[in-house]
C-alpha positions in Angstrom: 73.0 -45.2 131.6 71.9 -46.1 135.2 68.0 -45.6 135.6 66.8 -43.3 139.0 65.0 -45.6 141.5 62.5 -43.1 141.4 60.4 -42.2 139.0 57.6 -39.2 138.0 54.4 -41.2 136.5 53.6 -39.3 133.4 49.9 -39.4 134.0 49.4 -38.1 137.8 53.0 -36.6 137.8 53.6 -38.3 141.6 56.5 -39.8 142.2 56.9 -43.7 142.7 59.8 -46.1 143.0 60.7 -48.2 139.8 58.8 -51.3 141.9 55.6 -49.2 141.5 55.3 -48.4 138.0 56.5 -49.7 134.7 58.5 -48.2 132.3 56.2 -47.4 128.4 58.8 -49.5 126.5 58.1 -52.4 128.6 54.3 -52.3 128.1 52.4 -54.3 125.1 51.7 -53.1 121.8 48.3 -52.3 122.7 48.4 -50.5 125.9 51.7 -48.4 124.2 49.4 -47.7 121.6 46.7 -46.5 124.1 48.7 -44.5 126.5 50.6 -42.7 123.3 46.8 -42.1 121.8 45.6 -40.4 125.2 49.5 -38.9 126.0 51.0 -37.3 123.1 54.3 -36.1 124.7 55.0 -39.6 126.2 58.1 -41.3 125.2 59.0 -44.7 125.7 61.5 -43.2 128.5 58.5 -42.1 130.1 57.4 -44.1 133.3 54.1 -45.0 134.4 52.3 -45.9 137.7 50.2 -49.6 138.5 47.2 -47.6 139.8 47.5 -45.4 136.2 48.1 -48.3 134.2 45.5 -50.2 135.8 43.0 -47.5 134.8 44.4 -47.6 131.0 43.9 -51.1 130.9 40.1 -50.7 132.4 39.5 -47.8 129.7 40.7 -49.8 127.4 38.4 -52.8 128.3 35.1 -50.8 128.5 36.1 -49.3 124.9 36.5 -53.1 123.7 33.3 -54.1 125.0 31.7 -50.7 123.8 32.9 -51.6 119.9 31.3 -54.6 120.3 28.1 -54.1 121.8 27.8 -51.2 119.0 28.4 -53.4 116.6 25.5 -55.8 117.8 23.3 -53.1 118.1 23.9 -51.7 115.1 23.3 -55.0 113.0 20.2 -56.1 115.3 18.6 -52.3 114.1 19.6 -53.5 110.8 17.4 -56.7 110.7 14.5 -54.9 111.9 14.5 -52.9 109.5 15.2 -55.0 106.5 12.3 -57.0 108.1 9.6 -53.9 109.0 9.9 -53.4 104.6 7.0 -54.5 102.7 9.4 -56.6 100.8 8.9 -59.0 103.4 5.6 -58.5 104.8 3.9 -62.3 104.8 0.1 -61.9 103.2 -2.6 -63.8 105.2 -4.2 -65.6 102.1 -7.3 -66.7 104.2 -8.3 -63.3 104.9 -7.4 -61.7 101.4 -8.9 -64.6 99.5 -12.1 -65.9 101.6 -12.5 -63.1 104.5 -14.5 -60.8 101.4 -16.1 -63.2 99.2 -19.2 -62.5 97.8 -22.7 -64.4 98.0 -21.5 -65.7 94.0 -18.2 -66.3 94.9 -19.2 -68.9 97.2 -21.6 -69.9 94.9 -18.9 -70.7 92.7 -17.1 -72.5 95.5 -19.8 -74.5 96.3 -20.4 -75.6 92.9 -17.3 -76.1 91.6 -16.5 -78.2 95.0 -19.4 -80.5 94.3 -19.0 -81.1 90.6 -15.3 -82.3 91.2 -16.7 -84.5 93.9 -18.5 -88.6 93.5 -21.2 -87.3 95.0 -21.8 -84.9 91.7 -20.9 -88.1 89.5 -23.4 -90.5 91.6 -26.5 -88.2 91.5 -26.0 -87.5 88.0 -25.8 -91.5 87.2 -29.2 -91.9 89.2 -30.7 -88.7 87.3 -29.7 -90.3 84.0 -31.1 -93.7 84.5 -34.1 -92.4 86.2 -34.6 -90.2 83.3 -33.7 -92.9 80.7 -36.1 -95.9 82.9 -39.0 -93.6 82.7 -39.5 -92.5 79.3 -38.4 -96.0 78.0 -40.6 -98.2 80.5 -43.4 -95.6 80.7 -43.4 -96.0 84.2 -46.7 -94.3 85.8 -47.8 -93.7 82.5 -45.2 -90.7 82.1 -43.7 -90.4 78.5 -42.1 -86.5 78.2 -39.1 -87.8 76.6 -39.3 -90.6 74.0 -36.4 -92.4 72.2 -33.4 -90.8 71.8 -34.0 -88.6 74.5 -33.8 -84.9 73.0 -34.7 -83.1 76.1 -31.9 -84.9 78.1 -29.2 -83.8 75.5 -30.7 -80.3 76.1 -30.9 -80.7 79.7 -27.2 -82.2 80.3 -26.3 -79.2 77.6 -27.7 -77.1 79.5 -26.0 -77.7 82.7 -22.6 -78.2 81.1 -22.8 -74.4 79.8 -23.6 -73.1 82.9 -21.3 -75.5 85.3 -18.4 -74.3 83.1 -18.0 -70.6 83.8 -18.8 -71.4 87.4 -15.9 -73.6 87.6 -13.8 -71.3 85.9 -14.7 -68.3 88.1 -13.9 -70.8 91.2 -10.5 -71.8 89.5 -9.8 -68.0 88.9 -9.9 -67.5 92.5 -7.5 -70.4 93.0 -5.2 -69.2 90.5 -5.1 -65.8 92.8 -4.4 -67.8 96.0 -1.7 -70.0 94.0 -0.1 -66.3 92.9 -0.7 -65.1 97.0 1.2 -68.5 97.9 3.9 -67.7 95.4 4.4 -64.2 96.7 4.3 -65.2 100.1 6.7 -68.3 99.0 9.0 -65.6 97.5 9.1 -62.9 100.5 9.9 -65.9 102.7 13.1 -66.9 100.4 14.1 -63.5 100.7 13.7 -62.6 104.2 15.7 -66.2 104.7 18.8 -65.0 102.8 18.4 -61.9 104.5 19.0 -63.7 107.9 20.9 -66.1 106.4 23.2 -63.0 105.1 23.2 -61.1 108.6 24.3 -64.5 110.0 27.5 -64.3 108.2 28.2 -61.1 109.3 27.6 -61.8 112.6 30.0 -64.6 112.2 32.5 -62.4 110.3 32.1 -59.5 112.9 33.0 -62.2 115.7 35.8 -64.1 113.8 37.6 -60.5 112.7 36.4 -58.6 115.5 35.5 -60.1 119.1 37.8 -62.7 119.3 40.8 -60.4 118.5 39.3 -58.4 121.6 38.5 -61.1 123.6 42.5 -62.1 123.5 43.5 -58.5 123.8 41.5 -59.1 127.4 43.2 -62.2 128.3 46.2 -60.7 127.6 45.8 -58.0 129.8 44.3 -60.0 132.5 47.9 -62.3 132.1 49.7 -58.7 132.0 47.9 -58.0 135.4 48.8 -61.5 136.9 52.2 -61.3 136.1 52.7 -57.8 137.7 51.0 -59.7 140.9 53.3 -62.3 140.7 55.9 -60.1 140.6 55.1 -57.9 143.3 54.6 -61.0 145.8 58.3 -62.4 144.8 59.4 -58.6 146.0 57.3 -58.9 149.3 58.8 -62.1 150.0 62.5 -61.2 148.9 62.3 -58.5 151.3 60.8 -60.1 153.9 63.9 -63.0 153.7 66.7 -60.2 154.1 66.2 -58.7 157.3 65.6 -62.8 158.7 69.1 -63.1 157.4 70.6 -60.8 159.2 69.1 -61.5 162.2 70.5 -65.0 162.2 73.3 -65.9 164.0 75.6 -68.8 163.4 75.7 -71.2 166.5 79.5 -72.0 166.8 80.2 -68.7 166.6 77.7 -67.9 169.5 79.4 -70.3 171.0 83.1 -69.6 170.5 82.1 -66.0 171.9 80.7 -67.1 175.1 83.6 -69.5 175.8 85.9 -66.5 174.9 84.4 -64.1 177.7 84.5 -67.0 180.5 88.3 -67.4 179.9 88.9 -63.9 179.9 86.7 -63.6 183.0 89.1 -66.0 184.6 
């Protein structure tokens, strides 16, 4: 069946030569697919213009790039909002733990930092054998504590049962930093494998997703070079024919003007 050199473009309804427009069987998959989405009575028959088909392929480039910018957006509001829960909220331990201590608590802290220290051990030698020099030698005439030193066993009993519990109300409080530390240890681990896990699905999301789109686009960027090329190799072909006709062979130029001398003669 001969096709009609001119053709009605299904989407403006003007008329156009074949050279203008292409026919919907001839077009990719995808743009098919998208002119048959917006035209529902097209047929593959059915002819299109450049100047509609261009348009299509625009449309269908801004929708690409919409999907995909929706899909960033929609995983970026994701993230914040995995990461505004209190799931994931780091606690500052320095202001939980000594921003509201108490004149005991840092008591306690002071204590407990000196009698784990050599100066604690040092003073407490010199005490001792001061103590022990004194009463034995009867230095200054002093005598309070004679052989075998009962009031020092009192005395070093004595501070041992009151050093204790204020080491152990100093430890308690580092046993609450140790459980801050673990919780802020644990909220860290998870908001990693949160990111960690929006990672991948950013790298999913551009593996099944962008780069199919982004070689849909090349693809219809080659479409559109191609119908360029084409168009120019028409230009030029019908430039060439009317050149050819104009030429004229030089021995038959010739031959012609010798004819009209002889018959002049």
């Amino acid at each position: 069946m001969a096709i009609k050199k001119n053709q009605i473009c299904i989407i403006c309804g003007n008329r156009f030569t074949i050279m203008e427009g292409l026919f919907i069987r001839d077009l990719s998959d995808l743009l098919k697919g998208q002119v048959l989405k917006t035209n529902s009575y097209a047929k593959d028959s059915s002819f299109i213009c450049l100047k509609d088909l261009q348009k299509i392929r625009i449309e269908r480039m801004q929708t690409v790039i919409d999907q995909d910018l929706k899909i960033d957006h929609d995983m970026s509001d994701k993230l914040k909002k995995e990461m505004s829960k209190d799931t994931y909220v780091i606690t500052n331990i320095n202001d939980t733990i000594y921003g509201k201590r108490t004149t005991g608590q840092k008591l306690a802290d002071a204590v407990a930092k000196f009698g784990g220290s050599w100066g604690f051990i040092i003073t407490f030698m010199i005490i001792l054998v001061a103590w022990m020099t004194i009463n034995i030698v009867h230095l200054f005439g002093v005598n309070f504590d004679p052989y075998p030193f009962i009031l020092l066993n009192l005395f070093l009993s004595c501070v041992a049962a009151i050093q204790a519990p204020i080491i152990m109300m100093s430890q308690n409080r580092q046993a609450e930093r140790d459980r801050f530390d673990s919780e802020n240890d644990y909220k860290t681990n998870m908001k990693s494998e949160m990111e960690i896990r929006l990672l991948h699905e950013k790298l999913d999301q551009l593996n099944e997703v962008k780069w199919p789109h982004i070689l849909d686009i090349q693809k219809m960027q080659i479409e559109v070079l191609s119908e360029i090329e084409n168009e120019i190799q028409s230009l030029q072909a019908s430039n060439e024919k009317p050149k050819e006709r104009n030429t004229r062979h030089p021995s038959r130029e010739k031959k012609r003007e010798y004819d009209k001398s002889a018959f002049e003669h």
